[in-house]
C-alpha positions in Angstrom: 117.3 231.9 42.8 115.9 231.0 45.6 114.5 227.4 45.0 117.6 226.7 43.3 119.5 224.7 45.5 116.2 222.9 47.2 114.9 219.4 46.2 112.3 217.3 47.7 112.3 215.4 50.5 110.2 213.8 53.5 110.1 217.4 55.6 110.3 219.6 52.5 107.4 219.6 49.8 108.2 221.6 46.9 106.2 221.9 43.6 106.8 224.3 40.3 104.0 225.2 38.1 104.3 226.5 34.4 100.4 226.3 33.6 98.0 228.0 35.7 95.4 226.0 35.1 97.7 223.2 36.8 98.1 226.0 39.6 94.3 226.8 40.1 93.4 224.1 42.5 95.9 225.4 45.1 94.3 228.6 45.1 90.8 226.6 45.6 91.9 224.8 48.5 93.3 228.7 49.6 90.3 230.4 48.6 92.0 232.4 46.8 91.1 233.7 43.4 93.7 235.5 41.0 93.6 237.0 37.6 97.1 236.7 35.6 98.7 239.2 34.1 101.3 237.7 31.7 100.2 234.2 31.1 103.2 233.6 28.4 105.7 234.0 31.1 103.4 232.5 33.8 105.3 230.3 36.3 105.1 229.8 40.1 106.6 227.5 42.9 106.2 226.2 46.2 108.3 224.7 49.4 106.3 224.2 52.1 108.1 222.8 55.5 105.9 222.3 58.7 107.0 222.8 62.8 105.5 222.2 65.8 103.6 225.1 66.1 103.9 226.9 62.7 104.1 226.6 58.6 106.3 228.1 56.7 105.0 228.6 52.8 107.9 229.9 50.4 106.3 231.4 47.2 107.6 232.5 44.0 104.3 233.9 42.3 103.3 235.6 39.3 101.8 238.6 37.6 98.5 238.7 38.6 95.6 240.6 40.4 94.6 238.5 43.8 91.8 238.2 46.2 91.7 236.0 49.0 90.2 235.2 52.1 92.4 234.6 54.9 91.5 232.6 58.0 94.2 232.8 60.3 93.2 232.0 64.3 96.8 231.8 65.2 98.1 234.3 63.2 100.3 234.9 60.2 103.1 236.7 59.1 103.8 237.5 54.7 107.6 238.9 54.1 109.8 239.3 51.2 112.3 237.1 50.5 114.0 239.4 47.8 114.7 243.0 47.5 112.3 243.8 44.9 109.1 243.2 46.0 106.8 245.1 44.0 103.1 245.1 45.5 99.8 246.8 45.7 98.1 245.9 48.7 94.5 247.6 49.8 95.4 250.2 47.2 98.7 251.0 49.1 102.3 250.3 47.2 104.7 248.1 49.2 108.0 247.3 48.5 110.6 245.2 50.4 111.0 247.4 53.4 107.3 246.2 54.5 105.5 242.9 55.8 102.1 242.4 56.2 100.5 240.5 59.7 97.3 238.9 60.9 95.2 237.1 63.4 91.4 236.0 62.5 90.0 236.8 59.3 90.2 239.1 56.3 89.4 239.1 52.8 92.3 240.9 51.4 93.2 242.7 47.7 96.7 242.6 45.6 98.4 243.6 42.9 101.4 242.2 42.0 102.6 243.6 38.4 105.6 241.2 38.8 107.2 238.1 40.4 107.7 238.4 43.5 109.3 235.7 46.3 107.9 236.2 49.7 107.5 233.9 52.8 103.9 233.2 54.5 105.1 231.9 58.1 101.3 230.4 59.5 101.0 229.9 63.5 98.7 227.3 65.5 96.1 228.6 67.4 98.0 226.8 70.5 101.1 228.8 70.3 101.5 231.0 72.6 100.4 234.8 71.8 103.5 236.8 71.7 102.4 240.7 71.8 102.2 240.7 68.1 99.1 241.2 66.8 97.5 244.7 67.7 93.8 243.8 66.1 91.8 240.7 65.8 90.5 240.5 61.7 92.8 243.1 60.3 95.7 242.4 57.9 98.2 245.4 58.8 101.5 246.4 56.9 104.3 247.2 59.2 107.6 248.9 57.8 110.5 246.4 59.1 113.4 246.9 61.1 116.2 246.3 57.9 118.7 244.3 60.5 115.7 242.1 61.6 114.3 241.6 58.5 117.2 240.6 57.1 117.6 237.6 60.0 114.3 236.4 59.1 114.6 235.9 55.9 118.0 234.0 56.4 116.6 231.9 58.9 113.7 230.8 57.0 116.6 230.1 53.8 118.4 227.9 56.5 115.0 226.2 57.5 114.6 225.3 53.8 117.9 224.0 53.1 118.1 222.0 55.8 114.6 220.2 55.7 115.7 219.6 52.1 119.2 218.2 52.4 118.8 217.1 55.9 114.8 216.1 56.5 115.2 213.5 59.5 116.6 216.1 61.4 112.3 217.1 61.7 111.5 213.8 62.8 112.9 215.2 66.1 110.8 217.3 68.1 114.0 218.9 69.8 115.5 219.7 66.7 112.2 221.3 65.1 111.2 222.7 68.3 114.7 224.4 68.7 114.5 226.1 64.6 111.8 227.0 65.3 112.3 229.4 68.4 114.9 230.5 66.8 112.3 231.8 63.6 110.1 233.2 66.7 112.8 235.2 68.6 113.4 236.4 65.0 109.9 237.4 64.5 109.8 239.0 68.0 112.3 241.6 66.5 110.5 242.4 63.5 107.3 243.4 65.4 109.2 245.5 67.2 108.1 248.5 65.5 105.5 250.9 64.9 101.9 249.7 62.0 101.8 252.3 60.0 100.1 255.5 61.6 98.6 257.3 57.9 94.7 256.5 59.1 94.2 258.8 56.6 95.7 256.5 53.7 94.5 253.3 55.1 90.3 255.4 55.1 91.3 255.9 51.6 92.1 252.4 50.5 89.2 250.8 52.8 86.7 253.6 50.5 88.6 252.0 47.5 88.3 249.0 48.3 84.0 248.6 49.0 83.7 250.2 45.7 85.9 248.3 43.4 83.9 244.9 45.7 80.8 247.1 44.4 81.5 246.9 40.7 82.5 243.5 41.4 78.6 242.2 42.4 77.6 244.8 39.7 79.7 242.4 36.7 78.5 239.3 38.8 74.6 241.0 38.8 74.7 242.3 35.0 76.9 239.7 32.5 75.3 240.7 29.6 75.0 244.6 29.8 77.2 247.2 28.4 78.8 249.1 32.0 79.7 252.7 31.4 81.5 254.5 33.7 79.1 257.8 34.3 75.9 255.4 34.5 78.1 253.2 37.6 79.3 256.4 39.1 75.9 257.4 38.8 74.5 254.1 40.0 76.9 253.8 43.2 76.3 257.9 44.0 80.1 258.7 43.9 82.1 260.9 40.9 83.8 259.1 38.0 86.9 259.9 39.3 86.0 258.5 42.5 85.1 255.4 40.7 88.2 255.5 38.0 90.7 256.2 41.4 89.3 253.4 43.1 90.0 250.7 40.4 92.8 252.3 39.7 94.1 252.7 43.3 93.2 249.0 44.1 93.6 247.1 40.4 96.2 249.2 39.0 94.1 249.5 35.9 91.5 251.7 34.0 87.8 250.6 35.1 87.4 249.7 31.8 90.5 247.6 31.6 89.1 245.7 34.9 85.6 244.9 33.8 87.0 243.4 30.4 89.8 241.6 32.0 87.3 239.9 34.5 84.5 239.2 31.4 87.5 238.1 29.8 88.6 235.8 32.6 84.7 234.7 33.0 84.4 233.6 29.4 87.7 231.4 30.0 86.8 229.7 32.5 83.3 228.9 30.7 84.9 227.3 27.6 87.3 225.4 29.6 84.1 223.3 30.7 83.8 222.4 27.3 80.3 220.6 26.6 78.0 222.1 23.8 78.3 225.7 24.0 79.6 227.5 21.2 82.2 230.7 21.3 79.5 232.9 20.5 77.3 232.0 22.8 80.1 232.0 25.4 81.0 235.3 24.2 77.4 237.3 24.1 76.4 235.7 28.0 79.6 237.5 29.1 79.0 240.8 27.8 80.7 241.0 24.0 78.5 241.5 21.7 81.1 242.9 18.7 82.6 239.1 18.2 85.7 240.2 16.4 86.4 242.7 18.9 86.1 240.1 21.4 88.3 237.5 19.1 91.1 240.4 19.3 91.1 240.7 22.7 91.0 236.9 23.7 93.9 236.5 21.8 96.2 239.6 23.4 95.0 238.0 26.6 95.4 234.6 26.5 97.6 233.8 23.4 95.1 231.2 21.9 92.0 231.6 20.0 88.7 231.0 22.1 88.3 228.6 19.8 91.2 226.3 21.0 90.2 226.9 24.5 87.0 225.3 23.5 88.6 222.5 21.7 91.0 221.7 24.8 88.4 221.9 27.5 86.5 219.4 25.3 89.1 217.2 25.2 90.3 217.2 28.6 87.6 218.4 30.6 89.5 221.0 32.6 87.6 222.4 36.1 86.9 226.3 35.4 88.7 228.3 38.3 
């Protein structure tokens, strides 16, 4: 695949994860927060290769629900590397024919039921603006021009391979300077299209999105209480297909699904600190109260009992995500 034929070197970093607690402080230092979906198969990967003026992140990621918070004063561009992107983004599918583009800041929502291998391409605030970005704080998909997309993503493959087999080529400014204009004519191409006009669909998804953030403080608020979905629908003044559409729209999951994944998730996170709680304590402060019920769903989750959780973030003290 596509990290296949990289290694290492001086101008190319390049890490692989199989453990996602292993993989949780990148996303701190990212403020990004994620929620697997398949932790037996979990497995992710980074090459990282820096130019004068920009970054270029290659990613192969995982199953997994995201939010993060991007700060981006000099812009940045999120492609697919592969022809099978499969995404949810601000409740709208994307596939491959779409990136996604921003300058400023946005706290942003995905799904991705699947791997995917995409390409985060991060400008300096010093580079000079280029006509790309319509809005300041608003992460837009774009459908891409095939040809141009295409380009891209070969040029970036060529930036990789040769930072890996070739890294003191960087250590001159011509030589970095020059790939890297060549990325930017590249990118000048692939903006030249039209953001996608359905104000409509995008109303929808922004709708979607404040409520599913609602039931978010709501789970936050409540730890301990049973949540049923006519007394939140009732509670945030919409329908309960409003409310099951939204989650569904923006998680890809029933509401109740979402609330016992992310009580699921909490509950982790609290055992992994170890120290002298016990799983039923754990269990009851996170809203299940029917332990066996609970044990069940642990396990189809996480493939370990709570117990062992306990037992190995006793032993090795593991920071909770």
């Amino acid at each position: 695949m596509l990290f296949d034929n990289l290694a290492p070197s001086s101008a190319l970093q390049l890490v692989g994860f199989s453990d996602i607690d292993a993989f949780r402080p990148i996303e701190t230092m990212e403020d990004a927060r994620s929620i697997p979906l398949d932790i037996p198969n979990f497995a992710a990967a980074r090459a990282v290769v820096s130019l004068p003026a920009c970054r270029i992140i290659m990613t192969r990621s995982f199953a997994r629900i995201l939010d993060t918070a991007y700060r981006m004063p000099g812009g940045m561009v999120i492609l697919s590397m592969t022809d099978d992107l499969r995404v949810n983004f601000k409740g709208m599918d994307l596939d491959a024919r779409f990136f996604v583009a921003l300058r400023g800041n946005d706290g942003c929502h995905f799904v991705e039921p699947r791997t995917n291998h995409h390409a985060m391409i991060i400008f300096s605030p010093e580079l000079r603006d280029r006509g790309w970005f319509d809005l300041a704080d608003d992460l837009r998909a774009h459908v891409a021009n095939r040809p141009a997309l295409l380009h891209t993503r070969q040029l970036l493959l060529d930036i990789l391979r040769t930072a890996s087999v070739q890294p003191r080529l960087f250590e001159t400014t011509e030589v970095a300077a020059h790939l890297q204009e060549g990325l930017l004519l590249a990118l000048d191409d692939l903006f030249r299209i039209d953001s996608m006009s359905d104000r409509s669909a995008l109303v929808q998804s922004e709708r979607a999105i404040k409520l599913v953030q609602r039931i978010d403080d709501y789970v936050a608020t409540y730890p301990t209480a049973p949540i049923y979905t006519a007394d939140l629908a009732s509670e945030f003044g919409v329908s309960i297909r409003t409310l099951g559409g939204a989650v569904s729209r923006v998680r890809g999951m029933s509401l109740h699904q979402y609330i016992r994944l992310k009580r699921l998730w909490a509950t982790r996170a609290r055992l992994l600190k170890g120290g002298g709680i016990t799983v039923a304590t754990c269990a009851r402060a996170h809203g299940f109260h029917h332990l066996g019920e609970f044990a069940a769903a642990y396990r189809a989750t996480f493939h370990e009992a709570p117990s062992d959780t306990l037992a190995r973030g006793r032993r090795s003290g593991i920071p909770a995500g």
